[in-house]
N, C-alpha and C positions, 0 to 999 in steps of 0.2 A: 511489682518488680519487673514483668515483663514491660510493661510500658515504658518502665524509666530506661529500659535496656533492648529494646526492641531492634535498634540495631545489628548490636550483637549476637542476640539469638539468630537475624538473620543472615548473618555473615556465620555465625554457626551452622545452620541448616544447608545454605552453599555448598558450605565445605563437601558436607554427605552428600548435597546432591550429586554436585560435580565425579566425586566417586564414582559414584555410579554410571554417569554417562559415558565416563572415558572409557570404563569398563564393557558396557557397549557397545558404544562405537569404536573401539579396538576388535572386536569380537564382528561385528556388521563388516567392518572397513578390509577385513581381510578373506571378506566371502565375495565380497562384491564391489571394493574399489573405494577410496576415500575421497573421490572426487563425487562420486554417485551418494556417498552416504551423505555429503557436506549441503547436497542441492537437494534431496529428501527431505533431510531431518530439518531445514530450514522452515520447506514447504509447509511441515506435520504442524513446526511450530507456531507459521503465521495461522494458521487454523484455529491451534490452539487457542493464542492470545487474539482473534478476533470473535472469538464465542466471548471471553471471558471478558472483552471490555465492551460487548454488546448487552450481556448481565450486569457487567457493574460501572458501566459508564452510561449506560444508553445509545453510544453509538458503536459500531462494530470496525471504523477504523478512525485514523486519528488525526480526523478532519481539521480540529478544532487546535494544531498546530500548528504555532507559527514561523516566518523563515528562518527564525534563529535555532528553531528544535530542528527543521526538515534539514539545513543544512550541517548542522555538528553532529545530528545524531545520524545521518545520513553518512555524513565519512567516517563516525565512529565505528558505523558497520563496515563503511569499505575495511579500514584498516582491521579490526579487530575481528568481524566476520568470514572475509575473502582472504585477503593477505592473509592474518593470523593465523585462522584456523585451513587455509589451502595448508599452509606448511606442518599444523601439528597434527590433524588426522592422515598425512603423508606417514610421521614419525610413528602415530600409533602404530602402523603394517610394517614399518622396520625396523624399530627398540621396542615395541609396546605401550602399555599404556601408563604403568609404572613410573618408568627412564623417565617418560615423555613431563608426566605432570611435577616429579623431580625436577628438571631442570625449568618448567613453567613458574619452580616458585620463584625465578629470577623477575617475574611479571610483578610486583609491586618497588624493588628496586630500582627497576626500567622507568619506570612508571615516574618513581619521584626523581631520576635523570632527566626523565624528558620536560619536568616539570621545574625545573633547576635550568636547563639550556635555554628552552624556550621563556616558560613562565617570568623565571629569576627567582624561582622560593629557592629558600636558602637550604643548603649542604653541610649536617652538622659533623665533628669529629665522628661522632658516634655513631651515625649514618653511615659515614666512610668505610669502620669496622665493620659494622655490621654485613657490609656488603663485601665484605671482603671472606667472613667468616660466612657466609651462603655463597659463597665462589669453592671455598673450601669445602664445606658440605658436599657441595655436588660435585669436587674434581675427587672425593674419595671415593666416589660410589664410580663414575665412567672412568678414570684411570685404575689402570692398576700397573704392577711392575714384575717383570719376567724373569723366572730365577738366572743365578749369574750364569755367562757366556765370557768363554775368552775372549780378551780383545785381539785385534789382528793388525797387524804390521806390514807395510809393505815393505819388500827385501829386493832389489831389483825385477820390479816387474812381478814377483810372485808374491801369495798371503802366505806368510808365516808365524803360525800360534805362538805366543808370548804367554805360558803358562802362570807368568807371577801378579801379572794384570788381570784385575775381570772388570767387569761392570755389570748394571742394573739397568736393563730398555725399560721407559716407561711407554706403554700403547693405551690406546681407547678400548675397554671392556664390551665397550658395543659401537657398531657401523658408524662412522664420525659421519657420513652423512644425514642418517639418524638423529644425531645429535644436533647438528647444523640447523633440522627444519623446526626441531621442537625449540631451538634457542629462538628460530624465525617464528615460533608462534606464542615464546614468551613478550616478545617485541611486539606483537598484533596486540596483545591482551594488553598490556600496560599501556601501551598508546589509546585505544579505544576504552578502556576505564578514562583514561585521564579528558577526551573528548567527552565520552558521555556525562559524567558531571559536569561539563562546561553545558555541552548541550541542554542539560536539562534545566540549568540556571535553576530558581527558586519554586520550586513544587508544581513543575511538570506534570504531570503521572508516569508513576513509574511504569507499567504494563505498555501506555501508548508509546514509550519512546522505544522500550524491547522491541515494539511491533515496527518503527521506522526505520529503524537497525535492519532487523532481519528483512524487512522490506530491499532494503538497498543489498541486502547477502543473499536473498534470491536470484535481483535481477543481475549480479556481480558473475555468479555461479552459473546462470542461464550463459550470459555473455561467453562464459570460459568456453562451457557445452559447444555451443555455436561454433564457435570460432576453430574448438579443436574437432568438433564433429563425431563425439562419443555420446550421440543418443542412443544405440544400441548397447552399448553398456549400465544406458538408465532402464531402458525398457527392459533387459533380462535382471538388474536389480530388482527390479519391481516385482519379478514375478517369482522370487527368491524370495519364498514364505519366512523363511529361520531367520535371516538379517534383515527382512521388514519387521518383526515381533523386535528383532533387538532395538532395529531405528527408531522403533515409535517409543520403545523405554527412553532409550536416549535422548530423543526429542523433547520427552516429557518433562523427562528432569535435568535436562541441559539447557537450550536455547531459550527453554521456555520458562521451566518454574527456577532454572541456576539462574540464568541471567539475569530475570527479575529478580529474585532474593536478592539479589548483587547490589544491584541496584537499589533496592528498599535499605539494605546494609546501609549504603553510603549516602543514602539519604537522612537517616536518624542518626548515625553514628559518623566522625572521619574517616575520612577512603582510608588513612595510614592505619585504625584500628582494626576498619574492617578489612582489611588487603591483610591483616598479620592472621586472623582467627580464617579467613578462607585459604591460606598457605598452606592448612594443614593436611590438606588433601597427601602429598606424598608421603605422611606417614598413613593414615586413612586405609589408604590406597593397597598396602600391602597385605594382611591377612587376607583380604578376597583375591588378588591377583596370585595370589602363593594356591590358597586352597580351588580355584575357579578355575584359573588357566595354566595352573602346573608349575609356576613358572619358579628356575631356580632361585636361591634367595642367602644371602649367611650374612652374617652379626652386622661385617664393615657393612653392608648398604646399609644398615638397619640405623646405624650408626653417625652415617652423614646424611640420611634424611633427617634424621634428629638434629644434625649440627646447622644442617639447611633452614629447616623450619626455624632455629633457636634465630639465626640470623635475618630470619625478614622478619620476628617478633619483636628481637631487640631493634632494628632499625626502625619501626612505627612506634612503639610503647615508652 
């Protein structure tokens, strides 16, 4: 069973990793800065997957790749790496980690837009809804709407209450800038899936390409360092014990064993199958984030994460 479905399982596995990383790295990014956790926990990662493809490949990086890997899997990381995740470990330190992975499950939607503009694959009705009903999902959970307020009338120059009119403000439930970065690091993630299986064309290795990826989201992150001149903000991360123990969780099961699973996912199984069972994270996501980090919580969110997920399941399945 496992073999015939080996995708799945690992697009299942994902799921729970990813949990747990954002949980993490929300927790690390708000002691010590999510630009510093972004160019750590890359770092932790390239460690990582160069042990493990020196045990299980023989070579410890990934020499034996060609210009077609160095170069797609190379911008998969710009895009998905630097770009994507610059903006959603921004959101984890101001919606949380929650909000964030919510409104991420727009990343396989994106994903088959991008692959519909560019590509030309085709756009079904149903596709359409679906993505309409994960719009909906997520505007139940970040809007909400203000009890009524009378409306006001101008009268020469002055406001004067109009007792028989009201109305209903609808606002953002959290920071719309917040919102803005994690939509900006749904867009990283669905473009850089949709490169990495190009990149990897017909049975690459999964582990070496994770490692050309993160390669290019070091030196992406390095560059940023430089240029805005925030070493002293890595160097006292670094000697910040409690969000190094979180980063290296994160690392572990983020960049390194999430993004491979991911990867192995959509190698045995279809991106659209396995992009529907790794969505599940925002329901996932909540009993730990409620009982961990306190965090308020009542039915409607509970409710358009459910509608969220149901939406990027119907649009792959």
């Amino acid at each position: 069973m496992f073999a015939s479905h080996q995708g799945e399982f690992a697009a299942l596995i994902t799921a729970f990793f990813w949990t747990i990383t954002a949980l993490a790295f929300e927790s690390a990014g708000k002691k010590v800065g999510s630009l510093s956790v972004n160019l750590i926990r890359l770092c932790m990662a390239f460690v990582f997957l160069s042990l493990l493809n020196w045990f299980a490949r023989g070579v410890a990086f990934p020499t034996d790749a060609g210009a077609h890997q160095w170069i797609w899997l190379s911008l998969s990381g710009l895009v998905g790496f630097v770009l994507g995740d610059l903006f959603l470990f921004r959101a984890y330190v101001l919606i949380g980690a929650r909000i964030s992975m919510l409104i991420m499950a727009l990343a396989p939607p994106i994903a088959a837009l991008i692959g519909w503009m560019l590509l030309g694959e085709s756009l079904s009705v149903k596709e359409a809804i679906a993505m309409v009903l994960t719009f909906a999902g997520i505007a139940l959970v970040i809007l909400k709407r203000e009890a009524k307020v009378p409306e006001l009338e101008v009268a020469t120059g002055n406001e004067v209450t109009n007792g028989n009119s009201k109305r209903r403000k609808v606002k953002f439930s959290y920071p719309l800038t917040g919102l803005l970065l994690a939509f900006g690091g749904a867009v990283g993630q669905g473009g850089g899936l949709v490169l990495s299986k190009y990149g990897m064309g017909d049975g690459y290795n999964v582990f070496a390409s994770v490692q050309i990826r993160v390669i290019t989201g070091v030196i992406g992150f390095a560059l940023i360092f430089l240029f805005t001149n925030r070493w002293k903000a890595l160097f006292a991360a670094l000697k910040n014990r409690e969000a190094m123990t979180r980063l290296s969780i994160g690392a572990f099961f983020g960049p390194f064993l999430g993004v491979s699973f991911s990867l192995w996912a959509v190698t045995f199984t279809s991106t659209g199958v396995a992009s529907a069972i790794m969505s599940i994270v925002p329901v996932l996501i909540i009993p730990p984030a409620v009982i961990f980090f306190k965090e308020k919580f009542n039915p409607k969110e509970l409710i358009g994460a459910l509608v969220a997920v149901g939406g990027v399941m119907l649009f792959f399945l």
